[in-house]
C-alpha positions in Angstrom: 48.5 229.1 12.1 48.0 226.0 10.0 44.3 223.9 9.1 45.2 221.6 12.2 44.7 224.7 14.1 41.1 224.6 13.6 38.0 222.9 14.3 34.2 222.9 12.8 31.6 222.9 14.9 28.0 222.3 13.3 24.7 222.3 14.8 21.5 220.5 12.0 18.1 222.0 11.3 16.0 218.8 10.4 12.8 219.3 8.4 10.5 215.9 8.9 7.2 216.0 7.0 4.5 214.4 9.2 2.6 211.3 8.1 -0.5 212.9 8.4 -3.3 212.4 5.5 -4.3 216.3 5.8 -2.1 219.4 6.3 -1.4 221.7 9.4 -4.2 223.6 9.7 -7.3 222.8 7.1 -8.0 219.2 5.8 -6.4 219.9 2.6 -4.9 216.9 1.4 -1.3 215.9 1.2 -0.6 213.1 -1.4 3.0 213.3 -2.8 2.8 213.7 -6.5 -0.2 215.6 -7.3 -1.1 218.1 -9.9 -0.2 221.2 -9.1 -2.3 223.5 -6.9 -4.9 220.4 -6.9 -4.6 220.4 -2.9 -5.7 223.6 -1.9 -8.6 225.8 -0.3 -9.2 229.4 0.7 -7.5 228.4 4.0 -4.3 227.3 2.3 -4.7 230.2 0.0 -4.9 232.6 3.0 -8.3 233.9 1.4 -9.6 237.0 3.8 -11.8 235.7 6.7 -10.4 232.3 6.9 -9.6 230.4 10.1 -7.0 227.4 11.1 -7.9 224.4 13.2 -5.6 222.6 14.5 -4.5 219.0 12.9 -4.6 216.8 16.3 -3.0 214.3 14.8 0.5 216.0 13.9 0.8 216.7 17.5 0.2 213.0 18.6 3.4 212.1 15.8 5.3 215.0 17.0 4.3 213.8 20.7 5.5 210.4 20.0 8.9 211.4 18.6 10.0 214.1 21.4 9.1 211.0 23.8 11.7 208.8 21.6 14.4 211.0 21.6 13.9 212.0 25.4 13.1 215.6 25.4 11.1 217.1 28.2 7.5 218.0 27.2 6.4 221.5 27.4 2.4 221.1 28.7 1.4 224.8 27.3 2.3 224.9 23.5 0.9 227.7 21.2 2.2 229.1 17.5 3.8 231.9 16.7 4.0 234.1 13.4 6.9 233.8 11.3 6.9 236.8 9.2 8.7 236.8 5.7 7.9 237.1 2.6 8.9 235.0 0.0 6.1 234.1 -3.2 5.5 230.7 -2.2 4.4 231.4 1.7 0.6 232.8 0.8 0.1 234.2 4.4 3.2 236.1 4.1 4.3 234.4 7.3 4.7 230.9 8.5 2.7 229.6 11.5 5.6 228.1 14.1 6.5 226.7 17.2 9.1 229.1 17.7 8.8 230.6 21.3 6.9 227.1 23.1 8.5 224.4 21.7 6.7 221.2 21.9 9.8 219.0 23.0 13.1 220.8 24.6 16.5 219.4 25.3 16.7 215.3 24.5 19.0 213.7 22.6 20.3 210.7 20.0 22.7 208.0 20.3 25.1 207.1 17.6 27.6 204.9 17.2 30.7 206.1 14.2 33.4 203.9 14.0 32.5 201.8 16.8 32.5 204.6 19.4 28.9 205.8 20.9 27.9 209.0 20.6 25.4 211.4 22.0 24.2 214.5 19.8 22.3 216.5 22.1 19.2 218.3 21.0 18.2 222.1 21.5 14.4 221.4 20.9 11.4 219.8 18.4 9.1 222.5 17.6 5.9 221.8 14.8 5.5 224.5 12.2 3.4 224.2 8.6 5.6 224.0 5.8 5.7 226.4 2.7 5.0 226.0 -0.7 7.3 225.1 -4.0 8.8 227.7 -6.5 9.1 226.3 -9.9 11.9 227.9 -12.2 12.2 226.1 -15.2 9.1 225.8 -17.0 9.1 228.6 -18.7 11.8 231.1 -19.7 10.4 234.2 -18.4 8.5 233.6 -15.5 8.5 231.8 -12.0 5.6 229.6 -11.1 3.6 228.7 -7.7 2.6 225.0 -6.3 0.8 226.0 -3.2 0.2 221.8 -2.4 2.8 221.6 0.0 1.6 224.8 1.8 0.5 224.1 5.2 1.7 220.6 5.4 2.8 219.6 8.8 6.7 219.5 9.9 8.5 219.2 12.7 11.9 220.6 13.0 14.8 218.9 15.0 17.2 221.3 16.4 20.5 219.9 17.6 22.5 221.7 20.0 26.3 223.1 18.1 28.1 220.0 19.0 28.7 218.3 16.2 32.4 218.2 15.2 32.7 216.6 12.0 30.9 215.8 8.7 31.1 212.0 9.4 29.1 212.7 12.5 26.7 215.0 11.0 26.2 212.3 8.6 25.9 209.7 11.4 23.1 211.8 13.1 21.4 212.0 10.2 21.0 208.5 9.3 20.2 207.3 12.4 17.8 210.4 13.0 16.2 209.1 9.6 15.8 205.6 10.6 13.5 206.5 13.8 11.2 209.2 12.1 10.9 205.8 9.8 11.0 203.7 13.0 8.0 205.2 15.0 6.1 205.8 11.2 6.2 209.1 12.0 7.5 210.6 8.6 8.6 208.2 5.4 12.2 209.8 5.6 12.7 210.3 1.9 14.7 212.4 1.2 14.3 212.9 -2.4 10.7 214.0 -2.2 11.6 216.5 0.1 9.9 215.0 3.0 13.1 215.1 5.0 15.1 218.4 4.8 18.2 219.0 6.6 19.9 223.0 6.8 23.5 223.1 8.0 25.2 225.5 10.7 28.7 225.5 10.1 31.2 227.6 11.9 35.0 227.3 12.6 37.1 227.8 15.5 40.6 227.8 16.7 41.0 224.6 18.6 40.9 224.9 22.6 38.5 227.6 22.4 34.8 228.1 23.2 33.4 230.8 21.5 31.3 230.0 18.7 32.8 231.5 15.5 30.7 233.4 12.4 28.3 231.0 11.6 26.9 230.2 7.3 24.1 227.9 7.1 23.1 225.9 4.1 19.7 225.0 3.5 18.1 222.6 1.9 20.2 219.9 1.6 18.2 216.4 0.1 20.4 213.7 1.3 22.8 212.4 3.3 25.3 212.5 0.6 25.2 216.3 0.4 24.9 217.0 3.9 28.5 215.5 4.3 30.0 217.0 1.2 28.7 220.8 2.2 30.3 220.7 5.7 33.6 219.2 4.0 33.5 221.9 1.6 32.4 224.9 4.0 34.4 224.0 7.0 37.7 224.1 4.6 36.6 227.5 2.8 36.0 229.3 6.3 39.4 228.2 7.5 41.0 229.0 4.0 39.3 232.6 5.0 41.0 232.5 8.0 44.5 231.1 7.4 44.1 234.5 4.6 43.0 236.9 7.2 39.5 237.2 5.7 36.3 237.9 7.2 33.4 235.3 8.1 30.2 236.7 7.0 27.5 235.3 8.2 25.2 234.3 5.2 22.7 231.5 4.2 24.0 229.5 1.0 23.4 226.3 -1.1 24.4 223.4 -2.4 25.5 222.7 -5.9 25.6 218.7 -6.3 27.1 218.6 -9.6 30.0 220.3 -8.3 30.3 219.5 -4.7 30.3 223.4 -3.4 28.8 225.9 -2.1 27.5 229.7 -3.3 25.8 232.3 -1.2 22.2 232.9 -1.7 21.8 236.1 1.0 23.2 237.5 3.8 21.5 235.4 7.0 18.3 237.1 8.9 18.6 237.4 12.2 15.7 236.0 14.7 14.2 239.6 15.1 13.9 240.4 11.8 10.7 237.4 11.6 9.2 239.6 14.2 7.2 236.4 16.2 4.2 237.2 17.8 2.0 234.5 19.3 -0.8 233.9 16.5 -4.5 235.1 17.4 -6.5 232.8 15.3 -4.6 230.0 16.3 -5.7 228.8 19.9 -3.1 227.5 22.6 -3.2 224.0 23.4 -2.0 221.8 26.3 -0.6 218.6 26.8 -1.8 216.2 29.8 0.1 214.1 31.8 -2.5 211.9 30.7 -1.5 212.1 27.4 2.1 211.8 27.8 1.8 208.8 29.9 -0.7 207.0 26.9 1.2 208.1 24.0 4.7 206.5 25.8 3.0 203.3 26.5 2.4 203.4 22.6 6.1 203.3 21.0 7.4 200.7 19.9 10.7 199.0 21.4 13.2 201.1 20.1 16.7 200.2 18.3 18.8 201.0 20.9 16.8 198.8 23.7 16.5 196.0 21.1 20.4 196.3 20.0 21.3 195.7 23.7 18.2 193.2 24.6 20.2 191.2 21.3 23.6 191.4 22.7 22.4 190.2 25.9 21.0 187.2 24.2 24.2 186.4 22.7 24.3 188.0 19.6 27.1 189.9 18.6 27.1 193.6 18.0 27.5 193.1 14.1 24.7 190.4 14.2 22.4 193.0 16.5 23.0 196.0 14.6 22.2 194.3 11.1 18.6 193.3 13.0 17.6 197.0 14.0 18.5 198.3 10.4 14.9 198.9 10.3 12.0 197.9 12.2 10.0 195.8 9.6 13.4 193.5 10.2 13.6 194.0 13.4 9.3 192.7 13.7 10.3 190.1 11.7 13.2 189.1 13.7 10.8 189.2 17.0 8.0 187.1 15.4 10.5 184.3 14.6 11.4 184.4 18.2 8.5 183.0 19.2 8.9 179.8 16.9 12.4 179.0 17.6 14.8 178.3 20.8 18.0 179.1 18.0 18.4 182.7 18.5 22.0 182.7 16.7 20.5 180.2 13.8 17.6 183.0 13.3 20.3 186.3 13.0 22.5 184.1 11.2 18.7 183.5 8.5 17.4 186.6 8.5 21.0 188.6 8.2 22.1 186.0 5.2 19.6 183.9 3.1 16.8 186.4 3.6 18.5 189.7 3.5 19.6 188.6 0.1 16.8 187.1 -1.4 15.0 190.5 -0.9 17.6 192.5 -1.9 18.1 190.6 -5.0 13.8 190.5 -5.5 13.6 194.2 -4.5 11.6 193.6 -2.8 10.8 194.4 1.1 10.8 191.5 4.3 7.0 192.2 4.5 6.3 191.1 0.9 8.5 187.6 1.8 6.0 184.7 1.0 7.5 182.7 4.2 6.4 184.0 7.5 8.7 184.0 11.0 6.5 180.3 11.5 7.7 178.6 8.3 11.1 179.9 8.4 11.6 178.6 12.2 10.7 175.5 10.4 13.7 175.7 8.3 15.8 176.3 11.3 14.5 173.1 12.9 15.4 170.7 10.0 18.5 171.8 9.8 18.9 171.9 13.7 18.3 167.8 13.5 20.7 168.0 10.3 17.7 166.8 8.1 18.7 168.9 5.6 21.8 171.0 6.2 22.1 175.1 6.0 23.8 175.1 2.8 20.6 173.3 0.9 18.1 174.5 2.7 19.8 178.2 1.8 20.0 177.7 -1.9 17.5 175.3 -2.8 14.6 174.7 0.2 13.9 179.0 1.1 13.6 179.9 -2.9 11.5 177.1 -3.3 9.2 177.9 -0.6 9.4 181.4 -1.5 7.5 180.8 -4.6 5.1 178.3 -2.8 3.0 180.2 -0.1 0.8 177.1 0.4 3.5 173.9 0.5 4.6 173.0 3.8 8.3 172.6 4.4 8.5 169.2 5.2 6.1 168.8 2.0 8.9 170.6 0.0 11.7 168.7 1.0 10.2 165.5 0.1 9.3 166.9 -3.1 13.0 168.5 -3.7 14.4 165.0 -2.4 16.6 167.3 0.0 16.5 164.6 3.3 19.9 164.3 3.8 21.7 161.0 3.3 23.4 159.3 6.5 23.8 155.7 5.4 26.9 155.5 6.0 27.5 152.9 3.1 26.2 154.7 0.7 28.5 157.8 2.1 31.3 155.4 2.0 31.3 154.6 -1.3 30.8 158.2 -2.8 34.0 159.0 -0.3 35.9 155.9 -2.5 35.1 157.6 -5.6 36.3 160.6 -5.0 39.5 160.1 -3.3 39.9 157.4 -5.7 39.3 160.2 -8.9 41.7 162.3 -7.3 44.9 160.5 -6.5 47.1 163.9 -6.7 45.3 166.2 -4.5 44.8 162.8 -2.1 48.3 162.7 -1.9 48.8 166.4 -1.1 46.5 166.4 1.7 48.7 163.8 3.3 52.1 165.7 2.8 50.3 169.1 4.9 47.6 170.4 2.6 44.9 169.6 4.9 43.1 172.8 4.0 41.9 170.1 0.9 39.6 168.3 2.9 37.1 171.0 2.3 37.9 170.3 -1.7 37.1 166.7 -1.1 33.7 167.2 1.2 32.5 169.9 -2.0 33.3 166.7 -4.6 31.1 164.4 -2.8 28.6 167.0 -2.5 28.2 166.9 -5.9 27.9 163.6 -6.0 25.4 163.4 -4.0 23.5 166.5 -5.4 23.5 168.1 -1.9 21.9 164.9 -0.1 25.4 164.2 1.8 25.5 164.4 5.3 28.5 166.8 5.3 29.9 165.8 8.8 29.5 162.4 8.4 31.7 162.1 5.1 34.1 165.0 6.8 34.7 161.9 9.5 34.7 159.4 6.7 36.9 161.3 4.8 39.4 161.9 7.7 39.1 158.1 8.3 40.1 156.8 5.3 43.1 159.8 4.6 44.8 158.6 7.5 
C-alpha cells in the first residue's frame, strides 16, 4: 500500500455563539471583553436552589438558521444533562440539546474550484456554553472566568462526508458567512464566538467503513482548521502505511508549529450519562412559528447569486455581490435607482469595494447612498463625464461631501466632458504632432498605440476629453 491508497473522511463540530444580549438560561449578560467574573449570578454559579428559564430568544436565532440551511424542525425539544467535569463548567455538567435536536438533517451548498457542492448536515442542537481556564497568570495556579458560562450556542453537526481539507475549509467559510448573513452570530473567530472541532479518520479507498476516528477541538480559524486535517490525515495514514494502530483520542492544535498532540483518549457518548434535565421545562415549536419565523429571513446568497446570473451578471460579478449581505443590501438598494444592472456590479465590485478597503472602513459607513451613486451611473451613462473620472476624481469627492449633489460636484470639479469637436481636434494635432516616432509606428502595425495616444490627450485635457470622440479623431487623422 502507498498514501494514494487512502482517503480522509471528516465530519465538523461548529460552535456559533448566539447574538443574544443575555445568556442561556439567566439574564446574565454577555458583552465580549469584560472583567472577569463581572457577568455572573448564583444561577451561572450553579448556587444550591437556583432555577433556569429559558432564553426565548436563542431559540428564535437557532429557529432562523435550521430554516436557512433546510433542516427539518423537531416540534418537541427539551435539554439534556451533559455530565463532566472539568473546573470551568460550575454545574458539573453542561445543559444540551443532545437527544431532541432542534434542527435534523439539512444541508449547505458550496462551490470549491468552480464545482457545487453539498455538505450534508447530521443536526443543530442549542446547548449553553462553558466557561474559560486561564493558565498563564500566574506560575502556580490555574484561574476561573465564569463570564462565558451559560452563554447560548448552537452546534452544527455535519454528516462524515467531507473528503478533503479544502472542502472543510470551504464549508466553513461559507457556513461563517450565513451565521453573519441571518445576524445570528458575529462569526469571529478570534474571540471565540465561532469554534470549530474536527473528526478526522482515514480509510482505504473504495471502502465504506468509517476508520478510528481523532478529533481536534478547538480550532479558531479557518486557517487552522485546514492545516490540522492536512497534518492528521497524513499522520494516520503514516500509522497505517507502518502497521500502527489508530487510537481514537481528542487532540489540539499547535499554530506555531502547524501539528497536532494528544490531549486524552476520546469519551464515548455514554460516559456524559444524558438524562433529560428536570429543572429545565420541554418546549415546543408551532407550525405557527415556523411559518412566521421563515417569512422573516432574508434573501439568501445562493437565491440572490442565481436571481444575479439571471439578470445577466456573470458568476464572478454575482458571487463578489453576496460576499456579504451589507454588499449585497447595498447592491439591492441601488437597483431601485438604476436600469444599468452591469454598470452597478461593475461600481460596487470596483470603485467602491476599493475605496472601503483602502478607508477600512465598512459599505454602511460610505457617505454616498445606492441614490447618489445611481447618479454617478447616469452621467456617465449619457457620457457626461466618463467612468474613468468619475472613478478617480467625482466618488472621492462626493465621498467626503455628504451634502453636495452630484451634478453640483461636477460643476465644481469642471469634470463635464468636452465634445467640441474642434477643440478635440486640436489637442489630437498636438499630440500626434509631439510624437512623430510612435505616430509612425502605429502606421507600420503598432496599433495597440492608439490607446498611448488617447491617455496623451487625456492629459491634455485634464480628463475633460471625450474619450471616444478623440479615439474616432485619432483614427481619422492616423489614416
Amino acid at each position: 500500500m502507498q498514501a494514494s491508497d487512502f482517503e480522509v473522511v471528516i465530519g465538523l463540530e461548529v460552535h456559533a455563539q448566539l447574538r443574544t444580549t443575555t445568556k442561556l438560561f439567566c439574564g446574565d449578560t454577555i458583552a465580549y471583553g469584560a472583567e472577569p467574573n463581572t457577568q455572573v449570578s448564583p444561577i451561572t454559579l450553579a448556587h444550591p436552589g437556583t432555577l433556569p428559564y429559558l432564553n426565548e430568544a436563542a431559540v428564535a436565532l437557532a429557529l432562523q438558521l435550521c430554516l436557512a440551511t433546510h433542516c427539518e424542525i423537531q416540534r418537541y425539544n427539551y435539554f439534556a444533562r451533559k455530565n463532566y467535569m472539568y473546573p470551568d463548567l460550575p454545574k458539573g455538567y453542561q445543559v444540551s440539546q443532545h437527544t431532541t435536536p432542534i434542527g435534523v438533517g439539512g444541508y449547505v451548498t458550496l462551490t470549491v474550484n468552480g464545482i457545487l457542492k453539498r455538505i450534508p448536515l447530521n443536526r443543530i442542537h442549542i446547548e449553553e456554553d462553558a466557561g474559560k481556564s486561564i493558565h498563564d497568570k500566574y506560575d502556580d495556579a490555574s484561574c476561573i472566568d465564569y463570564n462565558r458560562a451559560g452563554t447560548p450556542l448552537v452546534e452544527i453537526v455535519t454528516e462524515p462526508a467531507i473528503t478533503s481539507a479544502d472542502d472543510a475549509a470551504a464549508f466553513l467559510t461559507e457556513l461563517r458567512r450565513l451565521v453573519r448573513w441571518l445576524n445570528v452570530c458575529d462569526g469571529n473567530m478570534e474571540e471565540g464566538s465561532l469554534r470549530c472541532d474536527a473528526n478526522i479518520s482515514v480509510r482505504l479507498k473504495g471502502t465504506t467503513t468509517l476508520g478510528t476516528k481523532v478529533e481536534v477541538k478547538n480550532l479558531n480559524s479557518i486557517r487552522n482548521v485546514k492545516k490540522a486535517i492536512e497534518y492528521e490525515t497524513e499522520r494516520m495514514i503514516g500509522l497505517q502505511l507502518q502497521g500502527e494502530r489508530i487510537i481514537q483520542q481528542t487532540r489540539s492544535f499547535d499554530a506555531a508549529t502547524d501539528t497536532t498532540f494528544a490531549i486524552r483518549d476520546k469519551e464515548e457518548a455514554n460516559d456524559y450519562r444524558y438524562f433529560p434535565d428536570p429543572d429545565v421545562a420541554p418546549f415546543i415549536i408551532t407550525e405557527a412559528t415556523i411559518q412566521e419565523v421563515t417569512a422573516s429571513l432574508p434573501a439568501l446568497p445562493e437565491a440572490l447569486y442565481e436571481r444575479y446570473v439571471a439578470l445577466g451578471l456573470s458568476e464572478y460579478d454575482a458571487q463578489q455581490l453576496i460576499t456579504d449581505k451589507p454588499t449585497a443590501d447595498y447592491f439591492e438598494a441601488l437597483l431601485e435607482h438604476t436600469p444599468h444592472v452591469k454598470a452597478a456590479a461593475n461600481w460596487l465590485n470596483g470603485p467602491v469595494k476599493q475605496y472601503v478597503n483602502e478607508h477600512n472602513m465598512a459599505i454602511t459607513d460610505l457617505a454616498i447612498t445606492p441614490q447618489r451613486l445611481a447618479a454617478i451611473i447616469a452621467i456617465v451613462a449619457n457620457d457626461t463625464v466618463s467612468f474613468s473620472t468619475a472613478a478617480t476624481k467625482l466618488f472621492p469627492y462626493l465621498c467626503t461631501h455628504a451634502t453636495t449633489s452630484v451634478d453640483e460636484a461636477v460643476t465644481a470639479l469642471q469634470l463635464v466632458q468636452e465634445k467640441n469637436t474642434d477643440v478635440l481636434a486640436q489637442w489630437v494635432n498636438d499630440v500626434l504632432a509631439a510624437m512623430p516616432d510612435k505616430v509612425a509606428e502605429y502606421k507600420k502595425g503598432k496599433k495597440g498605440l492608439i490607446g498611448l495616444f488617447v491617455g496623451e490627450v487625456k492629459k491634455r485635457s485634464k480628463g475633460q476629453a471625450d474619450p471616444k470622440l478623440v479615439t474616432a479623431l485619432l483614427e481619422e487623422k492616423l489614416k
